[in-house]
C-alpha positions as CSV (number, residue, x, y, z in Angstrom):
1,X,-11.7,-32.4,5.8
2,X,-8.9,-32.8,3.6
3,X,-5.3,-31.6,4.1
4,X,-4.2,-28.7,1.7
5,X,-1.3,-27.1,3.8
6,X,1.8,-28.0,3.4
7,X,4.6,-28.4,6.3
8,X,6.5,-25.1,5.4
9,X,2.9,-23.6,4.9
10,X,1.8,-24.8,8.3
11,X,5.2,-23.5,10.2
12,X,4.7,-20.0,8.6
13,X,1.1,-19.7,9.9
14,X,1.8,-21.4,13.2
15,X,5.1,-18.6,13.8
16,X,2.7,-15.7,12.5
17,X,-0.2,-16.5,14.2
18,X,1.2,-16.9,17.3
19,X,3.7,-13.5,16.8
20,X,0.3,-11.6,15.9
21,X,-1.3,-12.8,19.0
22,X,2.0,-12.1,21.3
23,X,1.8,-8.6,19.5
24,X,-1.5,-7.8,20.1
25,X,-1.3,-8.7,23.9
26,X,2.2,-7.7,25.3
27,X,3.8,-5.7,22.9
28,X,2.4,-2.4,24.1
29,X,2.6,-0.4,20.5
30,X,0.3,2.2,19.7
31,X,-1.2,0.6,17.0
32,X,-2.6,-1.8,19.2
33,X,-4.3,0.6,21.4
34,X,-7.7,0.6,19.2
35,X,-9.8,-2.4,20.0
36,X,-10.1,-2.9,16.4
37,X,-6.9,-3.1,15.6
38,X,-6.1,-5.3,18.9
39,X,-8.7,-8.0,18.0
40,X,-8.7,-8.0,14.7
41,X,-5.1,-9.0,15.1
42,X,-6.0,-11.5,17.7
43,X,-8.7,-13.3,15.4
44,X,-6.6,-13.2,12.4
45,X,-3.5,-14.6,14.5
46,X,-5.9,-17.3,15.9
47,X,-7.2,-18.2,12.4
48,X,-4.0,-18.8,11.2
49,X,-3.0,-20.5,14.4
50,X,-5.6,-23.2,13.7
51,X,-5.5,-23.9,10.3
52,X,-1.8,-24.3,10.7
53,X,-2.8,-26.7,13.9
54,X,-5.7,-28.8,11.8
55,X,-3.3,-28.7,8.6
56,X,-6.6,-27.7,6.3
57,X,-7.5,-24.1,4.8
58,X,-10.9,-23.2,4.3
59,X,-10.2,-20.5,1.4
60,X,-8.0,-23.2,-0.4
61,X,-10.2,-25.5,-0.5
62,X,-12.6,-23.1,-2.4
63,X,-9.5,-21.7,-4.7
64,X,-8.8,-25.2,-5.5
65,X,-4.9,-24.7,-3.8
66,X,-3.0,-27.1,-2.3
67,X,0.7,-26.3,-0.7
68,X,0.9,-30.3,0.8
69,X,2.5,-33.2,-1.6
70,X,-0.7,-35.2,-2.8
């Protein structure tokens, strides 16, 4: 696969992910108290966790983006 995400790109989804995940888990706020809410932040934190990790986007790839210097 090849890289599409950029170093700023990658730090946002790294901090995000990992904040959504810390959210979901210890933050104890009520909207968090539905499982639905609670894992669908914890997937969508994880997502972003990994394609900030692996440096390479799935959904850019089909959209044709690139955020990394060629």
């Amino acid at each position: 696969m090849t890289t599409n995400v950029g170093t700023v790109d990658r730090g946002v989804r790294l901090v995000l992910g990992v904040a959504l995940i810390a959210a979901a888990l210890f933050s104890g706020l009520t909207i968090f108290d539905g499982a639905v809410m609670k894992y669908g932040a914890i997937l969508v934190g994880v997502v972003l966790a990994v394609t900030g990790l692996m440096r390479t986007c799935p959904a850019y790839s089909i959209f044709g983006i690139r955020t990394c210097k060629v």
